[in-house]
C-alpha positions in Angstrom: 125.0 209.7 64.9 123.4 212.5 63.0 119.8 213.4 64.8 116.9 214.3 63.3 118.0 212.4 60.1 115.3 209.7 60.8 111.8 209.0 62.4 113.5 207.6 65.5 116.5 209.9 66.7 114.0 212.6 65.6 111.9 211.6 68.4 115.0 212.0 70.6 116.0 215.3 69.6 112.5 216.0 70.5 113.0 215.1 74.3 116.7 216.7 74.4 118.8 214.1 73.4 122.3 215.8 72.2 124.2 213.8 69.7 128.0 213.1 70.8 129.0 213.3 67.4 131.9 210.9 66.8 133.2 211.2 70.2 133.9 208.1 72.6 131.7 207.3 75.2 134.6 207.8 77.3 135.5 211.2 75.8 131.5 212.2 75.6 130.9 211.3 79.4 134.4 213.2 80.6 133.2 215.8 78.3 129.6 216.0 80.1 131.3 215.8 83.3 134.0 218.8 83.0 131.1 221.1 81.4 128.5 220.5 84.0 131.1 221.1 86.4 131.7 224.6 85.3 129.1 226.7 87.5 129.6 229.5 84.9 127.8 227.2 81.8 124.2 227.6 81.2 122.4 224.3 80.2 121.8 225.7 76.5 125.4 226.2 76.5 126.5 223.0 77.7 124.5 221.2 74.7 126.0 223.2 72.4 129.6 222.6 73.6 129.2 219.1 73.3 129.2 219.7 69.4 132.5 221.8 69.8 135.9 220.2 69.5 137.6 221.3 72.6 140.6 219.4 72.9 140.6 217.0 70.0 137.7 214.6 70.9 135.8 215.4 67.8 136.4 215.5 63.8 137.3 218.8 62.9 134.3 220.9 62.8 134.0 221.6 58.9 133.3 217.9 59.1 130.4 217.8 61.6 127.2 220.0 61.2 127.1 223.5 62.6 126.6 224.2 66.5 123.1 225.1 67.3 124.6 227.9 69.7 126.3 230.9 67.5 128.7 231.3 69.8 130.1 227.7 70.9 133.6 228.4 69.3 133.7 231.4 71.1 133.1 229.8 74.5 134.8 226.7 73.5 138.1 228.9 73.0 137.5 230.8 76.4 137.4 227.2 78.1 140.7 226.6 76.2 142.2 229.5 77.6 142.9 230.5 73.9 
């Protein structure tokens, strides 16, 4: 789902609604799960890091629009231990 493309996910954007991008709701809700379960995330970085491939779960990123946090593929490859 691209947000803020039309009237109605623009009113979700609005609230906080983070898009999953063409994750799984399996991978999207694991991938919710293991980032709020790292005490050393901020919220504004766990939003962002749902928009970051981490282990495969989403299209590479040159396919997907860019992170709203500048430094998502920075923490994304700390969480990665790479």
């Amino acid at each position: 789902v691209v947000l803020a493309k039309y009237a109605a996910s623009s009113a979700l954007v609005g609230v906080g609604v983070v898009s999953a991008g063409d994750m799984t709701t399996e991978a999207a809700s694991t991938k919710l799960g293991h980032l709020l379960g790292n005490p050393d995330l901020t919220p504004h970085q766990v939003r962002a890091l749902m928009g970051v491939t981490l282990r495969g779960e989403l299209s590479p990123p040159e396919e997907l629009a860019k992170p709203v946090f500048p430094n998502a593929f920075r923490l994304a490859g700390m969480l990665r231990g790479t």
